[in-house]
N, C-alpha and C positions, 0 to 999 in steps of 0.2 A: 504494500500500500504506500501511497505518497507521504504518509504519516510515517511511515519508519526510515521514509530517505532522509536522514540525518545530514543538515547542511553545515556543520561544523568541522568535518573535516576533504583538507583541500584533495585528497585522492579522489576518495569517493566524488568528487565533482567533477575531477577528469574523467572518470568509469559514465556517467550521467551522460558527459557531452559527446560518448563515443554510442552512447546509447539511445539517444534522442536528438532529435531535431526541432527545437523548436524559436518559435514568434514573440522575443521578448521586448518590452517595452524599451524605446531606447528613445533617449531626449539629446545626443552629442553626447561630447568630451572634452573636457579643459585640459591643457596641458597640466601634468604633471612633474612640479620640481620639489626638491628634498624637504621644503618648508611648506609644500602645499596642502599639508592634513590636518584636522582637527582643530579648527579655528571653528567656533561657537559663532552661529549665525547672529548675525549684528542687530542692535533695534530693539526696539520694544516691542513692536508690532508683530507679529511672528503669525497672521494671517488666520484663515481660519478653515477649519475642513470642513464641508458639506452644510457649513452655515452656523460648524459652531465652533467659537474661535479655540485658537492654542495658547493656553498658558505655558510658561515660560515652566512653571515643575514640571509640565507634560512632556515637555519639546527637550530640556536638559535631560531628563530620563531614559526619554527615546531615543537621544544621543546616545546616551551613556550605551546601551542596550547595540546599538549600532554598531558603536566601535568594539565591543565588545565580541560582536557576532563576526565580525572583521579579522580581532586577534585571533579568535579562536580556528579560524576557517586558513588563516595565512600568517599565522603567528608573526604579527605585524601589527601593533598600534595603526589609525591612518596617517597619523603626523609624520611616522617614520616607513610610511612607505610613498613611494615615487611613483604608482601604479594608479595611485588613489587621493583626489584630491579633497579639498576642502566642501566643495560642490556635490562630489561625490556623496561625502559622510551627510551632508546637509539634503540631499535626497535621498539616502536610503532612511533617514530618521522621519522625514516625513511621510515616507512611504509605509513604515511601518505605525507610524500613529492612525493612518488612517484603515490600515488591516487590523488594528487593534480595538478601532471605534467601530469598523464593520463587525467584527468577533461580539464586541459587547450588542451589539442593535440584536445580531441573534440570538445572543444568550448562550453563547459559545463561553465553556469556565473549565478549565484543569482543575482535576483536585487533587489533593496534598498527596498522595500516593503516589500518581502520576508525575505531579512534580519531583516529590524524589529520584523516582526510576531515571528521571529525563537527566536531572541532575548528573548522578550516576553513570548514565551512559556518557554524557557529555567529560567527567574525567578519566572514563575510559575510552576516548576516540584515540586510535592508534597513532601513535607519534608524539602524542600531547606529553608522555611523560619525558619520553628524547628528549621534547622540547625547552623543558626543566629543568635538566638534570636529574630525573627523579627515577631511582629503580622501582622494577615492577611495571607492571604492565596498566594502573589504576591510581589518578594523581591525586593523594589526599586533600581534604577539602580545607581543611586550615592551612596547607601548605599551598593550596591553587590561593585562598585569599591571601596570605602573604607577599605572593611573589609577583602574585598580575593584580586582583583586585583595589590593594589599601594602597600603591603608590598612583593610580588612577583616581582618589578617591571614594572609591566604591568599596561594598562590603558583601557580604555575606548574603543579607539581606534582596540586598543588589541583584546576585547573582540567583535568588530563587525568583523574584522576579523575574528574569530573564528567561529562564526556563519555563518559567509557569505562560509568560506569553508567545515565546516560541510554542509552545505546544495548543494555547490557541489558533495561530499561525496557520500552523499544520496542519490540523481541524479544519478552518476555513479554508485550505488548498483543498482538504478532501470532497467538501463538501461544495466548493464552485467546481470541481474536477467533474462531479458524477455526471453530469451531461456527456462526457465523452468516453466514460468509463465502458458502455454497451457494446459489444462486439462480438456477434452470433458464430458458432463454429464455419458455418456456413461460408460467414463474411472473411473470416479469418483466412480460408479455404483458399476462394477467390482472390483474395488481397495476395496471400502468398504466390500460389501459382500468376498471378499478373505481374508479380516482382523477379519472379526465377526463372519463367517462361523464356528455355535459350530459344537466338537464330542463327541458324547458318547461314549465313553470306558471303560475298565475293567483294570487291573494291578494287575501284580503278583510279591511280589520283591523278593529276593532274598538277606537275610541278614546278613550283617557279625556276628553279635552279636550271633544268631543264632547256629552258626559254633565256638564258643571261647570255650565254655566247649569239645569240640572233640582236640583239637590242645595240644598235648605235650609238655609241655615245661621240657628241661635239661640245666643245665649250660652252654652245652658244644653247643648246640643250640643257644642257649642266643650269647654266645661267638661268634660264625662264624656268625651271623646275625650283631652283633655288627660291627667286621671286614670288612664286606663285605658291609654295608652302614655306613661307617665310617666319609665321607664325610658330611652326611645325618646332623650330630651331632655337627657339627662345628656351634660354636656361634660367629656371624659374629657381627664386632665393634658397639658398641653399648655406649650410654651414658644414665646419671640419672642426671636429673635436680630437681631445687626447683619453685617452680612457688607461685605466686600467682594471683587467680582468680576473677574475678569481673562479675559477673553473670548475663545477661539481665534480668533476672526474679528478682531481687530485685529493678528493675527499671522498675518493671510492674505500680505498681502504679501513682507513678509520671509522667510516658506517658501518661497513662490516661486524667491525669487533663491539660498535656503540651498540649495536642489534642484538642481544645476547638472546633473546624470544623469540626469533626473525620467524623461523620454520613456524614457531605457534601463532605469532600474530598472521603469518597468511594462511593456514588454516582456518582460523577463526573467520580470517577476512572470508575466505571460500567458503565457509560454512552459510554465513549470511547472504552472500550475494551469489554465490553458483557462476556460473559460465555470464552470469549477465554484466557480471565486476568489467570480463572484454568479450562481447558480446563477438569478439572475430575469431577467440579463441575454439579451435575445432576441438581440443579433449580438455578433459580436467587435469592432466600437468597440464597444458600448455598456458590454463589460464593462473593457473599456480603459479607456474615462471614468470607470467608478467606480473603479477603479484607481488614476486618475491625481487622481480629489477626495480619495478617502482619504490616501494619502499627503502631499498637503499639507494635512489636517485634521491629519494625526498632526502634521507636523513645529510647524504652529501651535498644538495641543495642549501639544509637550513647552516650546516657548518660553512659552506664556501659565505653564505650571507651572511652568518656570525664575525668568521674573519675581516669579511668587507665594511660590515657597520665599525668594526675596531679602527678600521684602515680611514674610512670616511670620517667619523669621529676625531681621529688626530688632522687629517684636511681641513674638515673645520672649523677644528679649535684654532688655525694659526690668523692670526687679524694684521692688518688686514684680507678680503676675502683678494684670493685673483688666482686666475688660470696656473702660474707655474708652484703654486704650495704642493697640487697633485703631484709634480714630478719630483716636489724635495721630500716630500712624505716615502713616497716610494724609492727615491736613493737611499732614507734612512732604511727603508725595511728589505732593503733586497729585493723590489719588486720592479717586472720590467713597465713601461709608459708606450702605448702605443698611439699612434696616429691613425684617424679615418683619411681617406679618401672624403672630399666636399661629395656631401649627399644633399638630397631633398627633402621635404617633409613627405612628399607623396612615396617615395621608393625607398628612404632610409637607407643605410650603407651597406652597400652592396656583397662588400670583404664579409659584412659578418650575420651571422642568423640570428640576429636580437628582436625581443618585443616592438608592439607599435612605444608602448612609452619609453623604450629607450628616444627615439626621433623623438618623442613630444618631447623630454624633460631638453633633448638638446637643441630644440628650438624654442625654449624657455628660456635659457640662458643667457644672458646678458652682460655687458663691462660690469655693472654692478653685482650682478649674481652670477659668477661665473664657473658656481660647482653645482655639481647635482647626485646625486646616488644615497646608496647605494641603488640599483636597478637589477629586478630582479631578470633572468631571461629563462629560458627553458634547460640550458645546459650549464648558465655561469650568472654573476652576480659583475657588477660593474660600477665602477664608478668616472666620472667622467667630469671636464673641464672645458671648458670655450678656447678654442685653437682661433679661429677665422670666422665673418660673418661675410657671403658673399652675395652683393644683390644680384636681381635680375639681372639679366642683355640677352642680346641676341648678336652671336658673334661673327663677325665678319667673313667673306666666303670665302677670304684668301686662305682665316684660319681652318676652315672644313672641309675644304674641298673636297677633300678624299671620301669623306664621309657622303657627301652630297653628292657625289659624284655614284658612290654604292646603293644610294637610297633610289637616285634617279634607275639606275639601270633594275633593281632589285624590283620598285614599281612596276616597271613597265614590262619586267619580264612576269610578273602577277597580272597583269592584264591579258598579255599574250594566254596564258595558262588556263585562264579563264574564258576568252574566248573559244580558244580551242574547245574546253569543257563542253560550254555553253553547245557546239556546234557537234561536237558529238551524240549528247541527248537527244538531238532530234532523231540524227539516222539510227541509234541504237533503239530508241522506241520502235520506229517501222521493221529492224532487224527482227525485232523479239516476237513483234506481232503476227512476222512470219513465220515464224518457229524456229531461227535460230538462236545460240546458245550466245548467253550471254562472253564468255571466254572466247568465241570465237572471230565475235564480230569486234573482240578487243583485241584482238591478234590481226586481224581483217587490219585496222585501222593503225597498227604500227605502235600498240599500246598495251601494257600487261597487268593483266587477271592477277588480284591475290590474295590467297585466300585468308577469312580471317576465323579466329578461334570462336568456336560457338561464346556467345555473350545473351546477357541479361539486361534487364532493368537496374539491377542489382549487384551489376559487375562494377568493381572499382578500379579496375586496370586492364588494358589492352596493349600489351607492347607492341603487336604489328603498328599501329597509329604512328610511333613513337610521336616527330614535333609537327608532322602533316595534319595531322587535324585532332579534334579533342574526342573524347569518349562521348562529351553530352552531343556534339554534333553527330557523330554517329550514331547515338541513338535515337534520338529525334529526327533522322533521315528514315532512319531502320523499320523503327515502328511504327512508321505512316505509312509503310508501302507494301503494297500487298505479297502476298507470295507469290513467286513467280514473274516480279517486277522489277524494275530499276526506279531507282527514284532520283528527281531530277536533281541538278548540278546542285551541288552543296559550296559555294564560294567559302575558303580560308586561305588565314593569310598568307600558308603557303601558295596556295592557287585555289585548289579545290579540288572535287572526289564525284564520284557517281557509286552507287550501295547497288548491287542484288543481291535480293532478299531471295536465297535456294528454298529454307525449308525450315520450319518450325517444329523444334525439338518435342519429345514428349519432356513432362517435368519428373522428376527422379521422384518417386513417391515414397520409395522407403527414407529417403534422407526429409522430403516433407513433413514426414511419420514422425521424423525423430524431432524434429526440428520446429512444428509445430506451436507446442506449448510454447516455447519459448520465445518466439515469433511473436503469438497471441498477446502474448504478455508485456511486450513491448511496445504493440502498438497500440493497446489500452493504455498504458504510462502515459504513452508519447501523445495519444488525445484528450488527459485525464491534465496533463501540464499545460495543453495550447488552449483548452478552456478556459483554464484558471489562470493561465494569462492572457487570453481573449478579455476575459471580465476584467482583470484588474487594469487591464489598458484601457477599458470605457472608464470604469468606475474614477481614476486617475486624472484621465482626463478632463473629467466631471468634477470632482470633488475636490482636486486640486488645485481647479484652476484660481483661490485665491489665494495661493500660499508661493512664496519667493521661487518653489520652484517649477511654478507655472508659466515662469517671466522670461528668465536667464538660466536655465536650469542643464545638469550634465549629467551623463549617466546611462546606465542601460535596462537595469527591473530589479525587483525587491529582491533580495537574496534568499 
């Protein structure tokens, strides 16, 4: 049930997003820099939901509660995360007042039992004690007020509220969920085989590369092409930072040995969630194993980000603030200082596989604020420094030639490719209509048949395609077209393709058989969440619109 998806801890949320697909509320995003969280929304005035205003003990509360749900989910205050700004915390607190006001209109109540349990579970989510220091597998509750709750201010008390309204929360997911909960064996049946139903087919593409030796190229060519997507070439502001990085992989080891439970906490994990924890996983090792990588990515995660808040903390502390303290911090500690490449906000830097808010916090950055981190990324933690601020231009032809010169020819041999295409679909319709064979009349024409691996709705990769054209373009040609047909020119920007459709597979039943339940059950969740976030996007819309963040507001949905 959606009541026992536990949104406190940060794995299970990745398991979630591999599992569902869904339609969340999203209002933007403000960039993120090292100072940008936990700042108490300003004013007296603090608006009113559905007509009935927020007092200030309501709105600090539901703060509190927020950041809270925050720490506990990405063991991360939001002040001292880079991910998460002040906008952020300032709508998820109002988000959650107003699921809290819905909860009371129903008469939606936790009781003191339940609040334990929640309790309970909540200092047993897996990592929280890693996250401590604390052995055992279950974080005692004078020692969780201790260490997180009494230097935030908050108590005890604090923290059963928390629980007590998260599990109204949850209630009220369940309960906006049921509309989409309904899902006949029947539907399931049909749903399934509509998603696995392979095709056989054939493909003909049609390549620009192909067409590049045929394309003239004159200066004077060069020249009007240049002209005439001029716009095309404009290098939009961009910045070059210095970073330095802190790797989770050098903090492989030491997870390891920090994980003294490791084999029991992912049993336990598998116990509760089955094959659905990686829903791609085909056996139970296999979803063990990724069980058991994640959990020591997490715990070397939170050590690479440990070392790095150390590393950023002495950055700084040095005053004044400015770009080159990064690089004396790190001569003091032995750590190397790297350089980007000038990137864009649109495409961020290219050398390296970092989060969207790495690029936000480094288009934040300013002469005056010229640090930002730590940040966290998927594989490392980062901290980083303002190198160069570069505006716009658009740079002269002398400088690009070459470039303009590839683009021109690369165009026009994509044209070529496509017309050819284009001119094919005509005669292969009348070919076929005759009764010859699709391969034939592609050999006929000086052009080659090839075949491709039976595919699905449901298939996430095709290497025949490789960069000639994409899977969803192929399927979207595939399943429009009957058996026994070609379907017409698919333009990409390689050039383009033509699909026959051979023959439609029968669907593997026993693997349906098996697969089934599990299938079912997913796609109940996954209609049981877009409800409940169907509603909470009207309700939002409606009952927020007089509160600060109905105005200027950032963000994505209620957590």
């Amino acid at each position: 049930m959606i009541g026992t998806i536990r949104k406190h801890s940060k794995w299970l949320w990745w398991f979630i997003a591999g599992l569902t697909i869904i339609s969340f509320i999203y209002w933007g995003a403000a960039p993120a820099t090292r100072n940008s969280g936990g700042a108490r929304s300003g004013g007296s005035d603090l608006g009113s939901i559905a007509g009935r205003k927020v007092t200030p003990e309501a709105y600090y509360s539901a703060q509190n509660e927020a950041a809270l749900d925050h720490w506990l989910r990405f063991h991360l205050w939001p002040e001292r995360d880079p991910n998460y700004s002040a906008t952020d915390l300032q709508r998820d607190t109002y988000v959650r007042l107003l699921l809290l006001q819905k909860g009371r209109d129903l008469g939606i109540y936790a009781g003191d039992d339940a609040v334990v349990e929640a309790a309970n579970e909540i200092l047993s989510t897996p990592g929280l004690a890693q996250a401590l220091g604390v052995d055992g597998q279950s974080v005692p509750m004078d020692g969780f007020v201790r260490a997180i709750l009494q230097p935030k201010g908050m108590t005890a008390a604090d923290f059963e509220n928390f629980a007590r309204h998260d599990l109204v929360i949850d209630q009220l997911r369940e309960v906006m969920g049921l509309a989409g909960e309904l899902i006949t064996p029947q539907e399931a049946v049909a749903v399934y085989q509509r998603q696995n139903q392979e095709l056989s087919a054939q493909i003909v593409f049609f390549s620009a590369s192909n067409y590049l030796a045929s394309v003239p190229v004159t200066p004077a060519a060069v020249d009007r092409f240049y002209t005439n997507y001029l716009a095309e070439y404009r290098l939009p502001d961009r910045v070059q930072v210095s970073y330095v990085a802190f790797p989770a992989s050098n903090f492989m080891a030491g997870a390891v040995q920090k994980l003294t439970n490791l084999d029991a906490q992912v049993e336990a994990i598998y116990r509760r969630y089955g094959t659905n924890a990686f829903p791609e996983a085909k056996t139970p090792e296999e979803a063990k194993a990724k069980i058991h990588d994640l959990l020591i990515e997490q715990q070397s995660l939170t050590d690479a980000r440990q070392q790095a808040d150390d590393f950023a903390n002495a950055v700084f502390n040095i005053d004044p603030p400015q770009p080159g303290n990064l690089a004396t911090v790190a001569q003091q500690k032995g750590l190397a200082v790297h350089l980007t490449a000038p990137f864009s906000q649109q495409y961020g830097p290219e050398e390296l596989a970092v989060p969207e808010a790495f690029t936000k916090a480094a288009f934040a950055l300013t002469p005056d604020e010229p640090l930002a981190g730590p940040i966290i990324g998927r594989n490392a933690v980062y901290v980083i420094a303002l190198a160069k601020q570069l505006p716009s231009e658009i740079p002269p032809l002398s400088r690009i030639r070459d470039q303009v010169t590839q683009d021109y020819q690369l165009h026009e041999a994509t044209l070529r490719a496509q017309q050819v295409g284009t001119n094919f679909v005509v005669k292969l319709q009348v070919s076929l209509a005759m009764g010859s064979r699709f391969s034939s009349v592609c050999t006929a024409a000086g052009l080659r048949a090839e075949s491709l691996s039976p595919f699905s709705l449901s298939t996430t990769e095709l290497p025949e395609l490789g960069t000639r054209a994409t899977l969803e373009q192929l399927k979207s040609a595939a399943f429009a077209t009957s058996i026994g047909r070609a379907s017409d020119f698919v333009a990409t920007d390689d050039g383009g393709f033509v699909v026959y459709v051979k023959a439609q597979l029968p669907v593997d039943t026993a693997a349906m058989k098996a697969n089934l339940p599990r299938f079912a059950a997913a796609i109940r969740q996954q209609r049981q969440l877009a409800a409940y976030y169907n509603w909470l996007g009207h309700i939002a819309a409606q009952d927020l619109q007089d509160t600060p963040v109905a105005l200027g507001p950032s963000g994505d949905n209620a957590r």
